[in-house]
C-alpha positions as semicolon CSV with decimal commas, in nm:
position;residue;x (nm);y (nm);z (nm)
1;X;0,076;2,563;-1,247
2;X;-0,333;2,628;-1,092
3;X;-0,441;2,489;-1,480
4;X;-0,215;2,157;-1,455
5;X;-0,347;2,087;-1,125
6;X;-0,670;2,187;-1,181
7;X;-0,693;1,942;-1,527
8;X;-0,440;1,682;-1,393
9;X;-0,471;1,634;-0,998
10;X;-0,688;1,344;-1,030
11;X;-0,482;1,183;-1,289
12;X;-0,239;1,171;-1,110
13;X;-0,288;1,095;-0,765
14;X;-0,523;0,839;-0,913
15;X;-0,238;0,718;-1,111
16;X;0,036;0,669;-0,848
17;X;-0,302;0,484;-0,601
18;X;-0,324;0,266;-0,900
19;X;0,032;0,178;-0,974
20;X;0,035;0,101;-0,563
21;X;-0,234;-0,129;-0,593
22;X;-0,047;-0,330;-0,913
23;X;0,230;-0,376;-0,743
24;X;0,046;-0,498;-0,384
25;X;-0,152;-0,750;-0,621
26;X;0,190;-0,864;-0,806
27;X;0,388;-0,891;-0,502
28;X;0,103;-1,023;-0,301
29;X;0,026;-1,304;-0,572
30;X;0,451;-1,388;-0,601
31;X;0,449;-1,421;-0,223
32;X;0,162;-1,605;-0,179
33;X;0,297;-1,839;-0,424
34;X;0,622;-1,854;-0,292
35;X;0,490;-1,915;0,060
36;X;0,281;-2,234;-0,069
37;X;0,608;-2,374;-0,310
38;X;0,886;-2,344;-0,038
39;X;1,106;-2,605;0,036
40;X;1,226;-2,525;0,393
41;X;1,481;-2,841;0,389
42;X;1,729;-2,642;0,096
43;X;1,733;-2,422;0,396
44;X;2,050;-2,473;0,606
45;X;2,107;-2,156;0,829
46;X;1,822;-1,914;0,966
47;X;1,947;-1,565;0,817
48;X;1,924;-1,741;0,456
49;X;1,590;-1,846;0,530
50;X;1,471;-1,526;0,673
51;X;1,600;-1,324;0,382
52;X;1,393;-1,575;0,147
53;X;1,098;-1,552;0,365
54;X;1,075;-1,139;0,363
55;X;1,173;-1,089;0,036
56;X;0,938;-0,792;-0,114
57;X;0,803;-0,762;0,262
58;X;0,917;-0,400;0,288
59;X;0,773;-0,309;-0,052
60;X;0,421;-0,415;0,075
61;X;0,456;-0,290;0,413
62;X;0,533;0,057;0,281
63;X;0,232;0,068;0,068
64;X;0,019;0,017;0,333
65;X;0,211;0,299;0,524
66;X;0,206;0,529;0,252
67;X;-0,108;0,502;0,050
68;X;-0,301;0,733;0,244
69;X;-0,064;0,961;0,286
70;X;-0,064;1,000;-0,101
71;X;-0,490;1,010;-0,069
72;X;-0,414;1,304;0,166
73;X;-0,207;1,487;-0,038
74;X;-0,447;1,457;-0,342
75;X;-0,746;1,525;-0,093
76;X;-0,520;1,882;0,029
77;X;-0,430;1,964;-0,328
78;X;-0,809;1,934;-0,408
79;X;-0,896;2,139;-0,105
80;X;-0,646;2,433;-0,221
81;X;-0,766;2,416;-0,543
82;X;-1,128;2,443;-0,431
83;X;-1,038;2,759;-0,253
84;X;-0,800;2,892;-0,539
85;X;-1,110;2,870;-0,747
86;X;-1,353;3,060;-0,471
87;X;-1,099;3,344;-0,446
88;X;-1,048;3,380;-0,797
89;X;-1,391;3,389;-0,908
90;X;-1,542;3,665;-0,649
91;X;-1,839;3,413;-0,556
92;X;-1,864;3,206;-0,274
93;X;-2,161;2,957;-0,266
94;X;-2,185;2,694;-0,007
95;X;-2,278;2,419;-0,303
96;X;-1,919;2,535;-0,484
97;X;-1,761;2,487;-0,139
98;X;-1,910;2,131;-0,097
99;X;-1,870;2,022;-0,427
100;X;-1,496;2,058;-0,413
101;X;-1,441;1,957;-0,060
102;X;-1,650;1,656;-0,138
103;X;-1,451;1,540;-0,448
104;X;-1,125;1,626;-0,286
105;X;-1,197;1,339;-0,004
106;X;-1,221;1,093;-0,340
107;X;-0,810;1,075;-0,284
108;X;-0,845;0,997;0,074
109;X;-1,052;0,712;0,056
110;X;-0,947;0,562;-0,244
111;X;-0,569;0,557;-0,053
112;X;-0,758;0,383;0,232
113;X;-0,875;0,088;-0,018
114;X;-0,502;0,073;-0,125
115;X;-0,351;0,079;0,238
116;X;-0,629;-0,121;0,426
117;X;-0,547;-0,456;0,228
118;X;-0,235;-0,404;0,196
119;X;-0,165;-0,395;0,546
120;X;-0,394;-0,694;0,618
121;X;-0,165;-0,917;0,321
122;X;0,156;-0,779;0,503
123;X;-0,008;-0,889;0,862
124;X;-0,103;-1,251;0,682
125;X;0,230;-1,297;0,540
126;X;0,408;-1,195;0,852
127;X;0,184;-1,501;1,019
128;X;0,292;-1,734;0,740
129;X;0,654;-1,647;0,797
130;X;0,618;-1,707;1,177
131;X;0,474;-2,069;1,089
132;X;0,707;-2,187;0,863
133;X;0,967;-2,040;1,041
134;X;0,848;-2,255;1,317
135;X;0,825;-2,539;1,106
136;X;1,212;-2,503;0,998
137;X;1,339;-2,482;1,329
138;X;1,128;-2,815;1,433
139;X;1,299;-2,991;1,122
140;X;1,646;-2,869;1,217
141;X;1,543;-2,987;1,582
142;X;1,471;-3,332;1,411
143;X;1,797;-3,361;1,194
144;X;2,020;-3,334;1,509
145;X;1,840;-3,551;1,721
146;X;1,766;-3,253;1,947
């Protein structure tokens, strides 16, 4: 199990940061598309609306949530590993001790460059929904002579 780690960690933690980040472009991209092609007068109740509006929402939100916590688990696994490898082999050098820690934290920060935009595009798209939102309600407001 210490050799699959030791050969794979990065691999995969990198891996599941990178499939994060396809799918926060893709469904950033669809909604952003979506936002700009809606036609809020096929609209006729709220909830329907709504449900159009925050489609995928959750699905970005929760890579922004979670992203980091996946950097921290690679950036723990790494630390383990570091001293696994410092108990194992009878030395302990102060370079061997910074080395590790050092590329452990790689995890950590990469999941910060997945989370940090994707909770800014959630944040933006949130706004977007509040305008046109807005803007649907004003048109309904306008149909019924309100």
């Amino acid at each position: 199990m210490i050799d699959f780690l030791q050969n794979g960690l990065d691999a995969i933690i990198f891996g599941v940061l990178g499939l994060m980040s396809l799918i926060l472009v893709w469904l950033g991209i669809e909604r952003h598309l979506f936002y700009r092609r809606v036609d809020l007068a096929q609209y006729t109740e709220p909830e329907s609306l709504n449900i159009a509006l925050t489609h995928n929402l959750t699905t970005l939100s929760s890579i922004g949530a979670n992203a980091p916590y996946v950097g921290l688990l690679g950036t723990v696994l790494g630390i383990l590993l570091t001293f696994h490898q410092l108990g194992t082999s009878g030395q302990i050098a102060a370079n061997q001790i910074m080395l590790g820690l050092a590329l452990a934290l790689k995890a950590t920060a990469l999941g910060l460059v997945v989370a940090i935009p994707a909770i800014l595009i959630y944040n933006g798209f949130l706004r977007r929904i509040d305008v046109l939102t807005a803007r649907w309600t004003r048109m309904q407001r306008e149909r019924t002579g309100q």
